[in-house]
Biotite code that builds the C-alpha atoms (Angstrom):
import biotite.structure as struc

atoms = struc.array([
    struc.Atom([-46.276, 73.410, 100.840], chain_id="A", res_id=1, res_name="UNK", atom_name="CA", element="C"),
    struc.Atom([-48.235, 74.004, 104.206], chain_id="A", res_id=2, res_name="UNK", atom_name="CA", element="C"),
    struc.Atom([-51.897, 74.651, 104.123], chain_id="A", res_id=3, res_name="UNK", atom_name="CA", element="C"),
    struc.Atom([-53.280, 76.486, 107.086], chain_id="A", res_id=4, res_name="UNK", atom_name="CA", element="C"),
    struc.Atom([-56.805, 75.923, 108.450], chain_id="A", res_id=5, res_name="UNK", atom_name="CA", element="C"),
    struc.Atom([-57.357, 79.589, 108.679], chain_id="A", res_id=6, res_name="UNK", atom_name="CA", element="C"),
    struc.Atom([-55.900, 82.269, 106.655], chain_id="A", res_id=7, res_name="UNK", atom_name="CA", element="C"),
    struc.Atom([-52.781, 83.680, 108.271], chain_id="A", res_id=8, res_name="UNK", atom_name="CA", element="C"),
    struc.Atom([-51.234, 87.389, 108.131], chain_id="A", res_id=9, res_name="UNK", atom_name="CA", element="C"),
    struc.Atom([-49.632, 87.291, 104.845], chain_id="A", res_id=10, res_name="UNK", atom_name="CA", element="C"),
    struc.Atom([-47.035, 89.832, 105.464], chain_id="A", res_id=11, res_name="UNK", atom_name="CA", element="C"),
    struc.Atom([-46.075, 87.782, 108.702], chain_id="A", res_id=12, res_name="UNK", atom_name="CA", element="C"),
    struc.Atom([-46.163, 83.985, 106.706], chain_id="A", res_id=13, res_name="UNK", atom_name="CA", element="C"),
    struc.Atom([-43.879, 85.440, 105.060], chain_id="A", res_id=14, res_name="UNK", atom_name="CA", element="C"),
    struc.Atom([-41.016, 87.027, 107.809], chain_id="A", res_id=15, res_name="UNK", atom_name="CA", element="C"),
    struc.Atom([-42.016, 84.455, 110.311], chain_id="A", res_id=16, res_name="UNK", atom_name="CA", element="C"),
    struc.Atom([-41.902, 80.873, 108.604], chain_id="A", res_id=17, res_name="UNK", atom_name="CA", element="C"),
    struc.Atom([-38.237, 79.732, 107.374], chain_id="A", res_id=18, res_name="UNK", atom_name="CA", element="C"),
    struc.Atom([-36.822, 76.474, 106.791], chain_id="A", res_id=19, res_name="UNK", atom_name="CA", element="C"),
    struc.Atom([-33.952, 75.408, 108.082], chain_id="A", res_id=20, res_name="UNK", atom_name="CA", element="C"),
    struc.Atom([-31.061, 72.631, 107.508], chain_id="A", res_id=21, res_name="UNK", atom_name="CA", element="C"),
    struc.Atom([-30.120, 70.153, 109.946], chain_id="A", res_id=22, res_name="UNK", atom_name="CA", element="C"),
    struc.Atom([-27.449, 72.514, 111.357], chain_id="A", res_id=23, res_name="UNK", atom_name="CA", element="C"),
    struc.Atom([-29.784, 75.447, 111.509], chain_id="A", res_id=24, res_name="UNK", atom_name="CA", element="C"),
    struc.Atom([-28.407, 77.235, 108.305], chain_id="A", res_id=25, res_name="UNK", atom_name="CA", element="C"),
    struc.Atom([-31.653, 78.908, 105.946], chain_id="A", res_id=26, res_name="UNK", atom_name="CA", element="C"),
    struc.Atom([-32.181, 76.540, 103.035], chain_id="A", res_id=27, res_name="UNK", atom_name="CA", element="C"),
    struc.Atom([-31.959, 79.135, 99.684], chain_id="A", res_id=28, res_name="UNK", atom_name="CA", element="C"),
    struc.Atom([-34.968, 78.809, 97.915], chain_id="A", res_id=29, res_name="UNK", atom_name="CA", element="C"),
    struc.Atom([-38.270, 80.821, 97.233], chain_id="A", res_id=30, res_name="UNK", atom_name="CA", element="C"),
    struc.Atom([-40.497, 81.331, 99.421], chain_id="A", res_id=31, res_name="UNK", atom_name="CA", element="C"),
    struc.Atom([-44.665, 82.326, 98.752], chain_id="A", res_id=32, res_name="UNK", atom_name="CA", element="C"),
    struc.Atom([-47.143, 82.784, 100.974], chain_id="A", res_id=33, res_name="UNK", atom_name="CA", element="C"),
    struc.Atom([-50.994, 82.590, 98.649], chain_id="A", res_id=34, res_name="UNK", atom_name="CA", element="C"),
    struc.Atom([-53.045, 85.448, 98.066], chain_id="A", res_id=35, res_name="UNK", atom_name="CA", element="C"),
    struc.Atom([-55.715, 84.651, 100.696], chain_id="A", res_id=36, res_name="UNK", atom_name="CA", element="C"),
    struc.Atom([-52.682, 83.447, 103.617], chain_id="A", res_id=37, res_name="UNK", atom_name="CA", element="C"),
    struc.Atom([-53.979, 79.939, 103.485], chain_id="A", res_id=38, res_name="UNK", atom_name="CA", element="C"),
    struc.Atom([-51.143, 78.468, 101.969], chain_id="A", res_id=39, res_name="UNK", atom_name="CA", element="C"),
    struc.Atom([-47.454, 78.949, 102.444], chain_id="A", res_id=40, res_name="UNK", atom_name="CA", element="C"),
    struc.Atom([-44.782, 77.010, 99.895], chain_id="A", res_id=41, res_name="UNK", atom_name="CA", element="C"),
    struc.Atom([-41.162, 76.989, 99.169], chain_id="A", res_id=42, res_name="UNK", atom_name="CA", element="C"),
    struc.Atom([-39.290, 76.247, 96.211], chain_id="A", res_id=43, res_name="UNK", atom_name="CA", element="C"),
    struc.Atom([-35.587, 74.938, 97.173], chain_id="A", res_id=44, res_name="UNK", atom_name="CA", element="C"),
    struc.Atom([-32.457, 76.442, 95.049], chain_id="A", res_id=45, res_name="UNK", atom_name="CA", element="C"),
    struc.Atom([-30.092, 73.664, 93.640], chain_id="A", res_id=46, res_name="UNK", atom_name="CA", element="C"),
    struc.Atom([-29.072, 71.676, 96.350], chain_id="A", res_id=47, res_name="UNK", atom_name="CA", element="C"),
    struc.Atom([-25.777, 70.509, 97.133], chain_id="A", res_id=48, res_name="UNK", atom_name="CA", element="C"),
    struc.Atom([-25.158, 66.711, 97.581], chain_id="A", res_id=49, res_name="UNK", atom_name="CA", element="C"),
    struc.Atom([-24.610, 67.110, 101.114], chain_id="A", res_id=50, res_name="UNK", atom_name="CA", element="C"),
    struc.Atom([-27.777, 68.562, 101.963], chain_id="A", res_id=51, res_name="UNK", atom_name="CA", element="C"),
    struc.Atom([-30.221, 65.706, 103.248], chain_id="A", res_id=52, res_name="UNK", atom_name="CA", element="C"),
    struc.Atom([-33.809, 66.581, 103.104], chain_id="A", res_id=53, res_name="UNK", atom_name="CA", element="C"),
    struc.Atom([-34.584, 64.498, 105.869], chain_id="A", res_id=54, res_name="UNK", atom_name="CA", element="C"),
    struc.Atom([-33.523, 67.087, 108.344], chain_id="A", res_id=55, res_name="UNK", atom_name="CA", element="C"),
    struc.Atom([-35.034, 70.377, 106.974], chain_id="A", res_id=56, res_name="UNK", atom_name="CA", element="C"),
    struc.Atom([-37.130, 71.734, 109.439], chain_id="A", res_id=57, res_name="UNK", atom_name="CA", element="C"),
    struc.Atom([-39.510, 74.319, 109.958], chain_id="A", res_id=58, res_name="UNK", atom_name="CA", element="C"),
    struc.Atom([-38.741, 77.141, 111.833], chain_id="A", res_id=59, res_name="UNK", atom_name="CA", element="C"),
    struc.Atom([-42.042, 79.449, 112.665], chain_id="A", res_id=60, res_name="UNK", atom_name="CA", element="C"),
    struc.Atom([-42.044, 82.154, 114.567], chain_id="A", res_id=61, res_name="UNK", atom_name="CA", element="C"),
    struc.Atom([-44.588, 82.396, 117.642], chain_id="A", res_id=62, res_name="UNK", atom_name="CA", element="C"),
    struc.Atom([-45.646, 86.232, 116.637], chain_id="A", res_id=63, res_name="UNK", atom_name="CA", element="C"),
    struc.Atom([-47.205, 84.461, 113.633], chain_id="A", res_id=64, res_name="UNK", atom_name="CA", element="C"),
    struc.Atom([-50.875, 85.835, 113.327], chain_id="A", res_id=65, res_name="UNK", atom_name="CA", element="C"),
    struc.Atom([-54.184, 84.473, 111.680], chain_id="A", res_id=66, res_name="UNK", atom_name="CA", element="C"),
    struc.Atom([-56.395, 87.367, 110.027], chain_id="A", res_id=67, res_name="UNK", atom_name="CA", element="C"),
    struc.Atom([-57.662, 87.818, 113.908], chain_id="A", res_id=68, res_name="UNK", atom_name="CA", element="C"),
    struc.Atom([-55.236, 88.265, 115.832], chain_id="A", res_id=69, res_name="UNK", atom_name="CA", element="C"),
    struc.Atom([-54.662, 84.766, 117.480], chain_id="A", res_id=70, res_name="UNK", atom_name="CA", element="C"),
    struc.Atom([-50.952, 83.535, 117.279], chain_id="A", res_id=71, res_name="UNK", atom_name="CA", element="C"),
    struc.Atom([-49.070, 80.744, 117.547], chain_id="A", res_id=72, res_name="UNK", atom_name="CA", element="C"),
    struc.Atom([-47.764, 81.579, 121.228], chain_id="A", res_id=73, res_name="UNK", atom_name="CA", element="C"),
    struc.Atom([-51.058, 80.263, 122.135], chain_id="A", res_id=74, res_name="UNK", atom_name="CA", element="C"),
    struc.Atom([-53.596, 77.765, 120.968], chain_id="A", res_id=75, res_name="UNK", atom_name="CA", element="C"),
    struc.Atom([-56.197, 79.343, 118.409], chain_id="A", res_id=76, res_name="UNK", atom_name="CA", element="C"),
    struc.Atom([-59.503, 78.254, 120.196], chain_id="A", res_id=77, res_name="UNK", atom_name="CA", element="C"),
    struc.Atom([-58.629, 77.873, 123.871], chain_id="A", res_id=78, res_name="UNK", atom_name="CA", element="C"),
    struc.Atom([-60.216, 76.686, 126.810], chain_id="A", res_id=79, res_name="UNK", atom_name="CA", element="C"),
    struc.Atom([-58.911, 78.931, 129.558], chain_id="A", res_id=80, res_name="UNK", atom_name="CA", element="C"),
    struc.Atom([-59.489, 76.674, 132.424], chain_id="A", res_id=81, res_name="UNK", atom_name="CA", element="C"),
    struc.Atom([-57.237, 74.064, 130.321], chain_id="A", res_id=82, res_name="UNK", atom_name="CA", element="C"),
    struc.Atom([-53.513, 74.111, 131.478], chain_id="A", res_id=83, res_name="UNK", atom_name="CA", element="C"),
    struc.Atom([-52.933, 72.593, 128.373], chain_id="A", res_id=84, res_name="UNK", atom_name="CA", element="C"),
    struc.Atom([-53.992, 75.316, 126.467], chain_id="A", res_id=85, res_name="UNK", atom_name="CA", element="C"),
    struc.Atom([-52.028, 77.755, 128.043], chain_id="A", res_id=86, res_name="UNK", atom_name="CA", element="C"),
    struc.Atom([-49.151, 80.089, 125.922], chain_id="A", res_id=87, res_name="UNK", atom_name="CA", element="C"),
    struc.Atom([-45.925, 78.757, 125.147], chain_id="A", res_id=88, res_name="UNK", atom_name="CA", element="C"),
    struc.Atom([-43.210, 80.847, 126.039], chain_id="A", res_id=89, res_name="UNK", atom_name="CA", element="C"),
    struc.Atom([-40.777, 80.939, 123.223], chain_id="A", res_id=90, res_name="UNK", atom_name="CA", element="C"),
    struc.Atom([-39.563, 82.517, 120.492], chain_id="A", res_id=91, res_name="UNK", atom_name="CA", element="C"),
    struc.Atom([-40.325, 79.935, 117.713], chain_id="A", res_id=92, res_name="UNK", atom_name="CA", element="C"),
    struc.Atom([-41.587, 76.606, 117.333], chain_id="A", res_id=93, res_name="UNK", atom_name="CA", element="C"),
    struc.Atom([-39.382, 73.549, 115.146], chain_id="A", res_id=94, res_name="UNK", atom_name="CA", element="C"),
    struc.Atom([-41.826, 71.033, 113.268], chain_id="A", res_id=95, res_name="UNK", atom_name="CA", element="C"),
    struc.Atom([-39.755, 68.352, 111.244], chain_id="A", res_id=96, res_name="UNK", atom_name="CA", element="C"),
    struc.Atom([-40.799, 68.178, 107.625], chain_id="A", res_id=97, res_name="UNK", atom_name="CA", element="C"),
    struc.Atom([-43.650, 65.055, 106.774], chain_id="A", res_id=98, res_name="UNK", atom_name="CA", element="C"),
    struc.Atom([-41.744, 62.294, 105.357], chain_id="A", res_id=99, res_name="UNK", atom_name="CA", element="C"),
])
């Protein structure tokens, strides 16, 4: 399960987020994004043996919206005179599962 700070687009949660295997393949499973887009979760299919876990990772698009229109191309609150803060440019963002 991932729990947002803000509630996201649930429509988008839902196209943009997928997990991935350590090859890049979609992991079958189910995936739900909660009523109020605050909480995204995924319930894995049977898994074979040689699927590890360990390198699942999350695959999120960066068109992914909160309710007001900030996405994750760029930081949510952002200080424009901050380089950091500045847009990514690309596609999607990886995040390795928590272990």
């Amino acid at each position: 399960m991932v729990r947002f700070e803000r509630p996201l687009d649930r429509a988008l949660a839902l196209s943009c987020i997928r997990l991935r295997d350590g090859l890049g393949h979609p992991v079958p499973g189910m995936v739900s994004v909660s009523s109020d887009g605050s909480e995204w979760s995924f319930a894995p299919a049977a898994i074979t043996a040689s699927a590890s876990r360990a390198d699942w990772r999350l695959h999120i698009a960066t068109r992914l919206e909160d309710l007001a229109g900030n996405s994750v191309r760029r930081v949510f609150d952002r200080d424009l005179r901050l380089r950091e803060d500045d847009g990514i440019d690309a596609a999607e963002v990886v995040r390795a599962l928590p272990a």
